[in-house]
Structure formats: C-alpha cells, structure tokens
KELOLUM-927125 format. One line per field, with one value per atom (N, C-alpha, C): y, z, x; atom name. Coordinates in nm, 3 decimals. Atoms other than C-alpha are relative to their C-alpha. Layout:
N
c2 <- Y	... .
c3 <- Z	... .
c1 <- X	... .
atom <- CA	... .
This chain:
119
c2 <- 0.137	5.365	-0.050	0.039	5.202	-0.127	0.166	4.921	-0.039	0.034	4.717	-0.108	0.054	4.543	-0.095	0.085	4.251	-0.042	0.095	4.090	-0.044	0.060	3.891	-0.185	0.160	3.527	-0.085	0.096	3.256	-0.169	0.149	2.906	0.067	0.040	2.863	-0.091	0.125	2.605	0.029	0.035	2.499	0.067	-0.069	2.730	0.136	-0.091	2.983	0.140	-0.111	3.317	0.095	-0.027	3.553	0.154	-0.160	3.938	0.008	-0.040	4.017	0.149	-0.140	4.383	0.034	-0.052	4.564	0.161	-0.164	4.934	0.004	-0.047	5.103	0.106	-0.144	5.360	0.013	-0.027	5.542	0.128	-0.062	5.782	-0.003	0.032	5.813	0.059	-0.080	6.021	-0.075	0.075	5.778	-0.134	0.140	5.452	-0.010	0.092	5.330	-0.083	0.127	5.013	-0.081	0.091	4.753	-0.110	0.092	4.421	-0.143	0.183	4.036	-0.072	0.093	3.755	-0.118	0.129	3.402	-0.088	0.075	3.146	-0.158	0.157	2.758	-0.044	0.036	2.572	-0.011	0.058	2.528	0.078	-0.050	2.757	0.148	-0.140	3.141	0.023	-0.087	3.430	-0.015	-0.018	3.451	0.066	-0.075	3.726	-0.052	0.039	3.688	0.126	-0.071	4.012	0.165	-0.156	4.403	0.125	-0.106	4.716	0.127	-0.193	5.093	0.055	-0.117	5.385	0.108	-0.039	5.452	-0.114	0.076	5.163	-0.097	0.125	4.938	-0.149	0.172	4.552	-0.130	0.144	4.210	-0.071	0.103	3.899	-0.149	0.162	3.546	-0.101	0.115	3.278	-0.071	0.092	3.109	0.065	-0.068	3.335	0.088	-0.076	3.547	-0.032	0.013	3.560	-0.014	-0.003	3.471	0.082	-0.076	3.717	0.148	-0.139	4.104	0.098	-0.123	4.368	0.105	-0.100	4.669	0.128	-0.098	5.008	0.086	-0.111	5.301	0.074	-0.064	5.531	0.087	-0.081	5.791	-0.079	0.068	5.542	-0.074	0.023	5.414	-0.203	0.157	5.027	-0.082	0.097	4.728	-0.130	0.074	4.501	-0.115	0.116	4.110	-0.056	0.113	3.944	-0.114	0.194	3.585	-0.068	0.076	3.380	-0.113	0.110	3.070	-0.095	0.045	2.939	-0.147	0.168	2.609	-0.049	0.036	2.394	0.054	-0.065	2.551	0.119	-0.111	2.846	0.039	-0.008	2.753	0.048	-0.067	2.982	0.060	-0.149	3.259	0.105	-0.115	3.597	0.111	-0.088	3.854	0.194	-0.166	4.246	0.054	-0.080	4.442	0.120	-0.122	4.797	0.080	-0.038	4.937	0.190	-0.117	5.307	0.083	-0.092	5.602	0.089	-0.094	5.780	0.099	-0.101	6.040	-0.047	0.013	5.996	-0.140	0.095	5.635	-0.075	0.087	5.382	-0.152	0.180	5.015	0.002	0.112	4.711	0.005	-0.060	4.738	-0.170	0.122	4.384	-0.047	0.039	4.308	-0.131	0.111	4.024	-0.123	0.098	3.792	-0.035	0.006	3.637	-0.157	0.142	3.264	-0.029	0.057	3.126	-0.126	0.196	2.742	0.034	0.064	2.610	-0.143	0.109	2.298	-0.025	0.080	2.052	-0.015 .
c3 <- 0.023	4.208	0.121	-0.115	4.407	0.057	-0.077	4.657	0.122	-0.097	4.860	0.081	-0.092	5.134	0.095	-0.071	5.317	0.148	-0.123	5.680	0.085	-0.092	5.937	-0.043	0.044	5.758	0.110	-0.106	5.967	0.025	-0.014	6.085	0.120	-0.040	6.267	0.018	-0.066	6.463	-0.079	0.043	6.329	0.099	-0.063	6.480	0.081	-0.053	6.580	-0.071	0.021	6.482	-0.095	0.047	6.246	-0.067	0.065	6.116	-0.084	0.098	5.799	-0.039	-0.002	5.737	-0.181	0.152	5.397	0.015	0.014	5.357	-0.156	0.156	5.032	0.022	0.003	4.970	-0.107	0.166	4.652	-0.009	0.082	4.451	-0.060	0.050	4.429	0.033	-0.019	4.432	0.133	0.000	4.553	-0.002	-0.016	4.670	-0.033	0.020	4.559	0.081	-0.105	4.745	0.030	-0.047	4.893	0.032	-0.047	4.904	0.021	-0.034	5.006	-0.081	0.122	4.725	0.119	-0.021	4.805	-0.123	0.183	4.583	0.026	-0.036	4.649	-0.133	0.100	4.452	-0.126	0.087	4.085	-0.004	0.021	4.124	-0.025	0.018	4.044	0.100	-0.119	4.271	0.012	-0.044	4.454	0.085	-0.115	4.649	0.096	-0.164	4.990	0.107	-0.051	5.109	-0.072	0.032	4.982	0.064	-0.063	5.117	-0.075	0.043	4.941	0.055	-0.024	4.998	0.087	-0.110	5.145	0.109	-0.072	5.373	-0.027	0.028	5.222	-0.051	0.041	5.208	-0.095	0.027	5.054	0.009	-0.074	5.171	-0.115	0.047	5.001	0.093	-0.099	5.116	0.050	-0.091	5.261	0.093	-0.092	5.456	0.099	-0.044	5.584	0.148	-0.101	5.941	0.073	-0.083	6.043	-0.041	0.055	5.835	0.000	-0.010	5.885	-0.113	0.030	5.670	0.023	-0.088	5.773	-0.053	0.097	5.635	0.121	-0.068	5.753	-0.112	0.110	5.506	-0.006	-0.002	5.640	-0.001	-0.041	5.718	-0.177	0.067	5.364	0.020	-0.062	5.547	-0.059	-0.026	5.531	0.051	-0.044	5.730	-0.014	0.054	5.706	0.184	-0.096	6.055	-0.016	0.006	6.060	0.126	-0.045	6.258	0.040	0.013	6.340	-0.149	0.107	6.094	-0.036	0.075	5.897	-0.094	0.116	5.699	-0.112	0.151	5.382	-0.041	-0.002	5.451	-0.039	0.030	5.387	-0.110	0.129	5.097	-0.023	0.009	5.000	-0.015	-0.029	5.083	-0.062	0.113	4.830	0.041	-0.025	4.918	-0.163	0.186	4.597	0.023	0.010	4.545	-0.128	0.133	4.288	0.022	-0.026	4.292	-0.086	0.109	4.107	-0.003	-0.032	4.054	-0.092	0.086	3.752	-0.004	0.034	3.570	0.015	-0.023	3.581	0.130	-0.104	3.855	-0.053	0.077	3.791	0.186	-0.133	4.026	-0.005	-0.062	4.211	0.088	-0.068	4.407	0.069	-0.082	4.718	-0.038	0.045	4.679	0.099	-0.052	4.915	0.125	-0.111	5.237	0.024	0.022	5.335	0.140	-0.124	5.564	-0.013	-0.008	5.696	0.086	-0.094	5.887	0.042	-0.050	6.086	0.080	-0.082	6.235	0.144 .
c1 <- 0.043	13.070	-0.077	0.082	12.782	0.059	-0.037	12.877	-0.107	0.098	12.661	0.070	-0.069	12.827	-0.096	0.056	12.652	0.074	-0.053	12.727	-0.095	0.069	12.585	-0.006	0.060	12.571	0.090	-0.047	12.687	-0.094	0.077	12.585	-0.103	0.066	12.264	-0.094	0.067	12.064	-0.120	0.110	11.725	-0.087	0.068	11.476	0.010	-0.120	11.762	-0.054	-0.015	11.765	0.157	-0.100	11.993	-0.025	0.046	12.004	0.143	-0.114	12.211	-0.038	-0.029	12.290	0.025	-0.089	12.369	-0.015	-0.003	12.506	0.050	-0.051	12.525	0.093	-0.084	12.810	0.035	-0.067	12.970	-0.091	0.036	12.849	-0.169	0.140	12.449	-0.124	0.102	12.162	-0.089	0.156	11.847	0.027	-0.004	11.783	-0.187	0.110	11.450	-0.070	0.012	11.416	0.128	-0.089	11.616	-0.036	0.100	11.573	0.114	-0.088	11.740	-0.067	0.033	11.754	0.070	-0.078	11.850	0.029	-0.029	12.030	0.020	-0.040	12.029	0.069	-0.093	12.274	-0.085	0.048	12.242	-0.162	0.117	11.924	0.028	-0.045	11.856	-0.025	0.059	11.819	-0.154	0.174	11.473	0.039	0.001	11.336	-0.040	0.062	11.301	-0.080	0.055	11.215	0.029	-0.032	11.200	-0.060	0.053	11.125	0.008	-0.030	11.043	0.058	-0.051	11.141	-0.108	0.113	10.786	-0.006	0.011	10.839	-0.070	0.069	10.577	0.146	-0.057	10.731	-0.102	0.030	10.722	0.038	-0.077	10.784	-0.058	-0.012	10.855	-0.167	0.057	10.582	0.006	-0.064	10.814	0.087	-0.106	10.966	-0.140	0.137	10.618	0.020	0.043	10.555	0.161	-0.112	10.925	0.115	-0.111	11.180	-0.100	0.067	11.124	0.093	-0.110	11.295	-0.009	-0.052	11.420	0.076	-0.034	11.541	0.014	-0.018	11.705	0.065	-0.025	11.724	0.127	-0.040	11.914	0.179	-0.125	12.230	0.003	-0.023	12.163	-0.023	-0.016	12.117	-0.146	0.117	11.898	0.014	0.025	11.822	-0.049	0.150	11.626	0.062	-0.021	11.618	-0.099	0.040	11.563	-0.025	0.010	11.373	-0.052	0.085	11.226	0.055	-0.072	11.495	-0.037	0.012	11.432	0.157	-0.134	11.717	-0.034	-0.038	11.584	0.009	-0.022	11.673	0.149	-0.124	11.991	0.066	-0.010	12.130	0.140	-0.032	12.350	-0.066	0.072	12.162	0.097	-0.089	12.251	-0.117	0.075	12.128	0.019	0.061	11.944	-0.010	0.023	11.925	-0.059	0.011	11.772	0.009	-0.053	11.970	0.043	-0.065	12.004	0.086	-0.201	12.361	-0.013	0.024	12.202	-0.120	0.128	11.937	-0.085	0.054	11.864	-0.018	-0.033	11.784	0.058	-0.085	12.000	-0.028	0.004	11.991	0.147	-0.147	12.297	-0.024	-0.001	12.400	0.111	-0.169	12.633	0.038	-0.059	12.892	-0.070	0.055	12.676	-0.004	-0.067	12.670	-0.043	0.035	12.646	-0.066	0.083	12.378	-0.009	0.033	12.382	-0.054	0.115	12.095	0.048	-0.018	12.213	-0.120	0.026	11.993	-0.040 .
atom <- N	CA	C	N	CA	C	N	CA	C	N	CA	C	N	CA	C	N	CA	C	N	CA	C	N	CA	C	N	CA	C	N	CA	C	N	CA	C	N	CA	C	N	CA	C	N	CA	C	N	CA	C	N	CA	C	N	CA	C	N	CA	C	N	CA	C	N	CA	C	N	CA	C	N	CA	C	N	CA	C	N	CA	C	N	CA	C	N	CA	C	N	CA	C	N	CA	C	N	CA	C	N	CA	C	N	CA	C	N	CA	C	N	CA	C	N	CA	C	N	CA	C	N	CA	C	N	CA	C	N	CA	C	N	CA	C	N	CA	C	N	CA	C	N	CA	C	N	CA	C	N	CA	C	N	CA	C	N	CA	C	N	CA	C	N	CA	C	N	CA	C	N	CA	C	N	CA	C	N	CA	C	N	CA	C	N	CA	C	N	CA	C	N	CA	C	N	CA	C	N	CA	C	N	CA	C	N	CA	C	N	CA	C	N	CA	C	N	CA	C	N	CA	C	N	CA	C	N	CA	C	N	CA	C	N	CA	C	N	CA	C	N	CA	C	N	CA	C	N	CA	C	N	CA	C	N	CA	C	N	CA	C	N	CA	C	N	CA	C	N	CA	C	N	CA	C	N	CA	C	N	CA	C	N	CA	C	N	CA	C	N	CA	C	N	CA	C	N	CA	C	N	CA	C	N	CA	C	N	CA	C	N	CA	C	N	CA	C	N	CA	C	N	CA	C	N	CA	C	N	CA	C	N	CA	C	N	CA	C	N	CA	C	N	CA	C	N	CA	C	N	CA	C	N	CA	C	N	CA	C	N	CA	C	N	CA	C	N	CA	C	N	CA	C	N	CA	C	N	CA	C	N	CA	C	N	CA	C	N	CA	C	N	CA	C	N	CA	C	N	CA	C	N	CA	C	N	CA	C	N	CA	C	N	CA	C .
C-alpha cells in the first residue's frame, strides 16, 4: 500500500520562509511525478507546484518566483520550499503522487500538513 507522508508545516511570519517534505513508501513500481496542492477553507485542492520524473516543473501564478520544488528520486522525496511567504498562503499543503504499483498509475495523496502565515 502506497503512503505519502508530509512534514514541515508550521506557523510562519509574513515574508518568512518554510520547506515541507513528502516521502512515499509501500509497495510500488514508479513514481511519475510529484506534486503539492493547497486547500483554503470551504475551497478545492489547487496546485501549487509539480515536478516529473524528468525534472521539468510547474508552478501556480501565485506562487512563481518564490516556491521551488524539489525531487529526489532515488529517496522517493519531494520537496516545495517556501519563500517570501504572504498571508494567503495560508492553507493546508497536501503532497500528490501520481504512482504506479502494477500496471496502472493512480493519484496517491498524503494526509496533509497545515501552514499559517501570521502577520
């Protein structure tokens, strides 16, 4: 069974800085890509950032220039550091995988992590 495990969320200052982590483990051929969603209340997921498996990325337009993502394949990880944080950044940050365990690839999704932006 695939699991995707998130950490790093926490409070930060307005203009502050922050790096959230996700490892996949279980049972699974192939990772595809990997990527960070965010979720403001009462709203859906949105991407914020993804990365292949050839390294090419994409980034939110609101996130561009100050959030990086990050991959290490061999550890199975991904990375998003944050910076130049704003209050609306304020979310839950959810890690994506889209991973294949046989024949298919499925989106695979850690239990979350909570980022506040204070002031």
């Amino acid at each position: 069974q695939v699991q995707l495990v998130e950490s790093g969320g926490d409070l930060v200052q307005v203009g502050g800085s922050l790096r959230l982590s996700c490892k996949a483990s279980g049972g699974f051929l192939e990772i595809r890509s990997m990527g960070w969603y965010r979720q403001f209340p009462g709203n859906q997921r949105e991407l914020v950032a993804s990365i292949g498996s050839d390294g090419n990325t994409h980034y939110a337009d609101s996130v561009k220039g100050r959030f990086t993502i990050s991959r290490d394949s061999a550890k199975n990880t991904a990375s998003l550091q944050m910076n130049s944080m704003k209050a609306e950044d304020k979310a839950d940050y959810y890690c994506n995988g889209d991973i294949r365990t046989w024949v298919l690839f499925n989106d695979n999704w850690g239990q979350g992590t909570k980022v506040t932006v204070s002031a």
